[in-house]
N, C-alpha and C positions, 0 to 999 in steps of 0.2 A: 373601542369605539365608545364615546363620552355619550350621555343620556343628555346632555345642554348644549345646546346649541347657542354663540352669540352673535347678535344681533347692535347694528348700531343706526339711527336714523338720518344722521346727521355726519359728516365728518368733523371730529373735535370733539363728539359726545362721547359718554363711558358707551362698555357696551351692557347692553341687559341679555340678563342668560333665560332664558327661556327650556322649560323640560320639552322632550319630546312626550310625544303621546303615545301611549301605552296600545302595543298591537291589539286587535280584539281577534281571538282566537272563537272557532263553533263551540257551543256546549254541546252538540250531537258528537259524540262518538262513534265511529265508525270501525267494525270489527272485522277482519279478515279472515273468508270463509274458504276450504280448500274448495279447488272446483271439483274433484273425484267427491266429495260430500253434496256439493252444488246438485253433482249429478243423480246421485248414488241414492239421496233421500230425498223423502218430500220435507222438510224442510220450514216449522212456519216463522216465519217473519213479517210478515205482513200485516197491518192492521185488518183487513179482511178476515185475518187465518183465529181473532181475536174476540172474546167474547163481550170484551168492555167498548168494539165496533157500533157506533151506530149506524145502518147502512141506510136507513130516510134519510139522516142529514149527513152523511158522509165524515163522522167525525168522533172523536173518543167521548163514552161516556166521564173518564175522569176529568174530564177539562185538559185534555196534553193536547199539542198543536200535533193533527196527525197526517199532513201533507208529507214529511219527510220520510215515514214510515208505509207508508200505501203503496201497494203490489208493483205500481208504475215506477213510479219514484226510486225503488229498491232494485227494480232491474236495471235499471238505466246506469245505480250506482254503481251496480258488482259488474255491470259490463265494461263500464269505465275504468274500476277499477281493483273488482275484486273484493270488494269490502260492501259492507251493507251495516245500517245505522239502527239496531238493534234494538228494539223496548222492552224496555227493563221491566214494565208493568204484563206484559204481554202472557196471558190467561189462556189455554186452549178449551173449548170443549170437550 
């Protein structure tokens, strides 16, 4: 499969090669957790579970965007599909 595609406007004209555009892939990684541990432990993952949590404003003291990591969000993902999007900064008390 060629990365150019061509293109012509006109019949008679060259053709102009144009790149395709490069897929954008998540930078969230998502890790796959067995469900006998799902079950087995408590488990934290969660911004909640997290002490860099602010829970007034609903969001990480570091500055990280923490909708994708919050208890909701995280169940929804391992039920879907078993995996759950992991923080790397993620502190317990």
């Amino acid at each position: 499969m060629s990365s150019h595609t061509k293109t012509a406007s006109e019949p008679g004209q060259k053709f102009v090669t144009k790149k395709t555009p490069k897929r954008l892939r998540t930078s969230i990684r998502h890790d796959s957790i067995a469900a006998a541990d799902y079950l087995k432990y408590k488990l934290p993952y969660a911004c909640e579970d997290c002490s860099h949590f602010n829970y007034v404003e609903s969001n990480c003291t570091l500055g990280y965007i923490s909708h994708h990591h919050q208890r909701e969000t995280q169940k929804k993902s391992y039920e879907l599909s078993g995996k759950m999007a992991l923080c790397r900064f993620l502190e317990i008390d």
